[in-house]
C-alpha positions as CSV (number, residue, x, y, z in Angstrom):
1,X,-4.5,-60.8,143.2
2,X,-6.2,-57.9,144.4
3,X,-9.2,-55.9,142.7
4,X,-6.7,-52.8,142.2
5,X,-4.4,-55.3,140.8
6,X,-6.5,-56.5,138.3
7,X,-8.0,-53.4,137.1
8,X,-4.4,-52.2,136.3
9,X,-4.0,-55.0,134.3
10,X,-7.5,-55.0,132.4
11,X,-6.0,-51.2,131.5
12,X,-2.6,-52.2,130.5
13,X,-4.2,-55.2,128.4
14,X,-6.6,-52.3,126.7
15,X,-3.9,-50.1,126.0
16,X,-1.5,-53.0,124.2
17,X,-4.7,-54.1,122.0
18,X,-5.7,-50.2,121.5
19,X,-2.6,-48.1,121.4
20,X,-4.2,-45.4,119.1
21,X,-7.4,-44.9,121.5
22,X,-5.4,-44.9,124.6
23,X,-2.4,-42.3,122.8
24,X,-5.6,-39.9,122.1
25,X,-7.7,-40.2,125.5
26,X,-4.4,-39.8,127.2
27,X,-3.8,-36.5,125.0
28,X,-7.3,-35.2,125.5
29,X,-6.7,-35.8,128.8
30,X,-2.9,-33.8,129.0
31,X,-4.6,-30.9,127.3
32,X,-7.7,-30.9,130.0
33,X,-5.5,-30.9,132.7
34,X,-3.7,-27.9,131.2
35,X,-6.7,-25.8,130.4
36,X,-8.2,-26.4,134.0
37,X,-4.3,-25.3,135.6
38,X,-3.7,-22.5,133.2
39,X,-0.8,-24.5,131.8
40,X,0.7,-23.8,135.6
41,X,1.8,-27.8,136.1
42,X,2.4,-28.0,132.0
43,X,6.1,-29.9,132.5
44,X,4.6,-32.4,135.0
45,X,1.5,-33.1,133.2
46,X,3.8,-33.9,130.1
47,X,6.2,-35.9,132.4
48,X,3.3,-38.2,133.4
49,X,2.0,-38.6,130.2
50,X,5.5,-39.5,129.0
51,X,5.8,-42.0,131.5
52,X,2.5,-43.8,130.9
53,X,3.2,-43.6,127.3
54,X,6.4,-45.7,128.1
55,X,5.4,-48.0,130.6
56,X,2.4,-49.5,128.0
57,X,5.2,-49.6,125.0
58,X,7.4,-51.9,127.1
59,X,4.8,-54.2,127.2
């Protein structure tokens, strides 16, 4: 396994043991992406978070 692989899945293992922290980082982190677009890529950045949110809930 590769170093890239095995950072994901240090992250991945982080977010299943730590769903609240992760849920909040990732929000702060929706809402600064926002502020520095002017809310011009809102429905992507949402879309991304979305997805993330869904891909460490299947685990």
């Amino acid at each position: 396994m590769g170093l890239f692989e095995e950072a994901m899945d240090e992250g991945e293992k982080f977010a299943r043991e730590h769903p609240d922290q992760v849920n909040k980082e990732m929000g702060d982190a929706e809402k600064w992406a926002d502020e520095r677009t002017g809310d011009k890529y809102d429905s992507e950045i949402q879309s991304l978070g979305d997805d993330a949110e869904k891909r460490f809930e299947q685990q």
